[in-house]
N, C-alpha and C positions, 0 to 999 in steps of 0.2 A: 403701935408698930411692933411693941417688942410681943404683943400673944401672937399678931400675923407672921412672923416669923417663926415662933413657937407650932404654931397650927399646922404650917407647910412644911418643917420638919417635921413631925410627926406622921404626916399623911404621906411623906417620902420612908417616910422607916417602914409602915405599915404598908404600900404599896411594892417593898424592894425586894420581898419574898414570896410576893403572888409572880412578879417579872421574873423573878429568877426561876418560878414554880415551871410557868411557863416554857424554857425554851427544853426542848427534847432531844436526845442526843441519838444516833443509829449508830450502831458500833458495826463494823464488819471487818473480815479479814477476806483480802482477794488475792488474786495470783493474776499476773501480766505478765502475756506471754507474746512475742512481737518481733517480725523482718521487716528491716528498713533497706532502703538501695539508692542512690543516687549515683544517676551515670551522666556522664559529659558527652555529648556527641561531638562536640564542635568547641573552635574557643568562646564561644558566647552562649552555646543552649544546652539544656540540657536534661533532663527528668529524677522526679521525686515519686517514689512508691513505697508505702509502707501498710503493714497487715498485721492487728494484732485481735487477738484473744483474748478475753479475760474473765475469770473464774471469780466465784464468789461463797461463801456457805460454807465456813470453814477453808477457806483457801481454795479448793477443788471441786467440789460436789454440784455446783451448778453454774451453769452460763450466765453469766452476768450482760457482756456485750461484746461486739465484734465492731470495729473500723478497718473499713477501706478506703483509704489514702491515697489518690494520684494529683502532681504537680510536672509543672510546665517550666524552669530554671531559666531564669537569664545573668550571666554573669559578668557583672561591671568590673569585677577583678577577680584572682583566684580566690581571694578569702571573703568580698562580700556577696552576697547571690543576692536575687530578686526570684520570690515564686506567688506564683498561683494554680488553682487547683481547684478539685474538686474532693470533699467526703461522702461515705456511706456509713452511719453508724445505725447498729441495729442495735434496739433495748430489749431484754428476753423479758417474757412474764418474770415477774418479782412482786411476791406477798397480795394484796388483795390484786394487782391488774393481772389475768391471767393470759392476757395477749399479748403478743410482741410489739414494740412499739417504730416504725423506722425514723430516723431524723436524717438530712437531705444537708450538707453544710459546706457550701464554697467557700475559698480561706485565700489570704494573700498573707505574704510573710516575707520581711526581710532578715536576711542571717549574714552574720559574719565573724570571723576568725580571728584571734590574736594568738600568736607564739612569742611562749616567755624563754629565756634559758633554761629554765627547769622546769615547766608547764605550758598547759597549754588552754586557751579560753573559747568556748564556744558561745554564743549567744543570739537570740532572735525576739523580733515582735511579730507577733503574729494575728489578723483579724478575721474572724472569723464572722459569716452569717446561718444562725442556725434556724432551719424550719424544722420545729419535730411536729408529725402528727396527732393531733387534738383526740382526747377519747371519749366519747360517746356515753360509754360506761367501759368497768373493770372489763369488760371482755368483749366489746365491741368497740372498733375504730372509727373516729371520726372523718368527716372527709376535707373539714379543713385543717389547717398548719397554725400552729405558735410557732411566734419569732423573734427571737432579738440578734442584739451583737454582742462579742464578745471577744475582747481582747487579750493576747497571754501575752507573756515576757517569760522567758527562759535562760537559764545560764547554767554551763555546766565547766566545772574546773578539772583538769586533769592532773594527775599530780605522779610521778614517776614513783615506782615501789622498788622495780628492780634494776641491775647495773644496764638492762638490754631496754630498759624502758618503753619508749614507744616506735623500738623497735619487735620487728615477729620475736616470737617465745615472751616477751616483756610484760608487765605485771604495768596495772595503772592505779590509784585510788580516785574513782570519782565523784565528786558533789556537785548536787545538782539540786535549784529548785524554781519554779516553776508558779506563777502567780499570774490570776485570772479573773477579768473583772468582767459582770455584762452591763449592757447598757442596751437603750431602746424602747420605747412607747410601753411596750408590756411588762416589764421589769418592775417591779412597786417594793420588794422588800430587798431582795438577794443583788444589790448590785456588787458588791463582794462576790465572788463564785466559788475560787476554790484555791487551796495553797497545793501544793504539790515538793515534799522535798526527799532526798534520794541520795543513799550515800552506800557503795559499792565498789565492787572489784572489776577490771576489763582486761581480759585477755587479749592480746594481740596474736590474734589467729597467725596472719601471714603479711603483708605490703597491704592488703586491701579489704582485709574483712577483721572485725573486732566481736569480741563477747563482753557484755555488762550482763553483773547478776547483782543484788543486792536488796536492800531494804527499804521501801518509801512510807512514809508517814501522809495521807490526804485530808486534809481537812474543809468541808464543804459546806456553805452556807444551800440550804432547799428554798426551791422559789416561796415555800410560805411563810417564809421568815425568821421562823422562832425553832425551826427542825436545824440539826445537825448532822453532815454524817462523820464520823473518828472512823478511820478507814486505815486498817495495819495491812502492808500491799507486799511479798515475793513479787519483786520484776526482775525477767530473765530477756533480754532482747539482742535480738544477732543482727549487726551493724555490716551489709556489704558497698562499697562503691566499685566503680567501671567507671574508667576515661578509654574510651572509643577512638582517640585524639590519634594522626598517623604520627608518632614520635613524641608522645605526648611527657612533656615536661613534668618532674616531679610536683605532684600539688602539696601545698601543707599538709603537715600531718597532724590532726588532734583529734577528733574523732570527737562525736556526742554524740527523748525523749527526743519527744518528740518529739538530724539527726542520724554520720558512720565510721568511717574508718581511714587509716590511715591516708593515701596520698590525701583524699580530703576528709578534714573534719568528720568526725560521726556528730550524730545529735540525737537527741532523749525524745520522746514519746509527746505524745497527746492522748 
C-alpha cells in the first residue's frame, strides 16, 4: 500500500510540470470604445441600443471587433426592467484567420436598481444564444454555425467622489465586474468564459447622459482549454437615456457595461 502511494505521488510530481507546461497565456492590450441608450416610451416599454468598438494591438493599431446591440424593455417597475433583443458581433481577421468572422447572438436580460444613501447599485443576468460562423479554413468561411449559451452576471457600484455627486458636474468612482459562463452540447473545455472587472471615473454629463472612462482587467478561458487570454482594456463608454414619458416622473438615478445615466440607471458593456 505504502510504494502505491509512493508511486502515485511521484507520477503526480512528475506530471504537474508538463500540466502547467501546457496551458498558454495571449496577453493583449485593447481599447473599448462604446454608446449605450435606453429610452422609455411609455410606462411599461421601452428600448435598449448600444454600439461599441474595439481596438486591439497595442491598444489602437487594429480592429479587433464591433457589436450591435438592440433590445425591446418591458418594465415591471422603475428600477427592475425585463429585455430581449437581438446582437450583431463582427470578429476582424486576427493572427492566422485572415477573414472576418460574424456571430449572430439573441439575448434576454433581467436588470435592476438599488439606491443606497451614498451609492448607488446596478446589476443584471443576462442569457445569451451565440451562433458564430464555423471556418472552413483560416480564410475561408464555413456555412454552418457553432453554438452554445452563455450566461453573465453584472454588477456595477457607484460610489459619490464629489460634493455635486450624481448630480450634472459630479464626479462618480465606479466598480464593476462582470462574470461569464457557457454552457450547451459543444462546450467540452471552457465552461468558465470570461471574468471582466473595471474600476473608473463617470462623469455626469447633465440629468441624462454620463461618461465612464477607466481601467479593465479580462480574463478568458479559449474554447481549447489549456489557452488563456490576460487582456489589459482602456474603456471609454458614453451612457445616454430618453423617457419619452408626457410628464414623466423622475426615474432613479445610478447609472452603469454592458447599461446609462441618470434619471435611469446607466449600465456597463458586453
Amino acid at each position: 500500500m505504502k510504494r502505491l502511494l509512493l508511486t502515485s505521488l511521484s507520477l503526480l510530481l512528475l506530471a504537474a510540470p508538463r500540466l502547467q507546461a501546457q496551458k498558454q497565456y495571449v496577453r493583449e492590450q485593447q481599447t473599448w470604445l462604446g454608446v449605450f441608450n435606453q429610452t422609455r416610451f411609455s410606462q411599461r416599454w421601452g428600448s435598449w441600443t448600444d454600439l461599441q468598438l474595439r481596438l486591439h494591438d497595442h491598444f489602437v493599431q487594429s480592429k479587433f471587433q464591433t457589436v450591435a446591440r438592440l433590445g425591446l424593455t418591458y418594465y415591471l417597475t422603475d428600477d427592475v426592467r425585463l429585455t430581449a433583443g437581438y446582437a450583431y458581433v463582427h470578429h476582424f481577421p486576427d493572427g492566422a484567420r485572415t477573414v472576418g468572422q460574424p456571430e449572430h447572438r439573441p439575448w434576454q436580460q433581467v436588470q435592476w436598481f438599488t439606491k443606497f444613501p451614498k451609492a448607488r447599485l446596478m446589476q443584471w443576468v443576462r442569457l445569451e444564444e451565440r451562433y458564430r460562423r464555423q471556418l472552413q479554413s483560416s480564410s475561408e468561411l464555413g456555412s454552418d454555425y457553432d453554438f452554445n449559451f452563455r450566461t453573465r452576471y453584472n454588477a456595477a457600484l457607484f460610489l459619490p467622489l464629489t460634493r455635486r455627486g450624481f448630480e450634472p458636474g459630479g464626479l462618480q468612482l465606479l466598480l464593476n465586474n462582470e462574470l461569464m459562463v457557457n454552457f450547451g452540447k459543444q462546450v467540452r473545455y471552457n465552461y468558465f468564459d470570461q471574468n471582466r472587472a473595471f474600476a473608473g471615473v463617470v462623469y455626469q454629463l447633465n440629468k441624462h447622459a454620463q461618461l465612464h472612462a477607466g481601467y479593465m482587467h479580462l480574463f478568458q478561458q479559449l474554447p481549447a482549454g489549456s489557452t488563456y487570454r490576460d487582456q489589459h482594456t482602456i474603456r471609454v463608454f458614453y451612457f445616454h437615456n430618453f423617457d419619452l414619458r408626457p410628464h414623466a416622473a423622475h426615474a432613479p438615478v445610478p447609472v452603469a457595461p454592458a447599461t446609462q445615466a441618470p434619471p435611469s440607471p446607466a449600465q456597463p458593456p458586453q
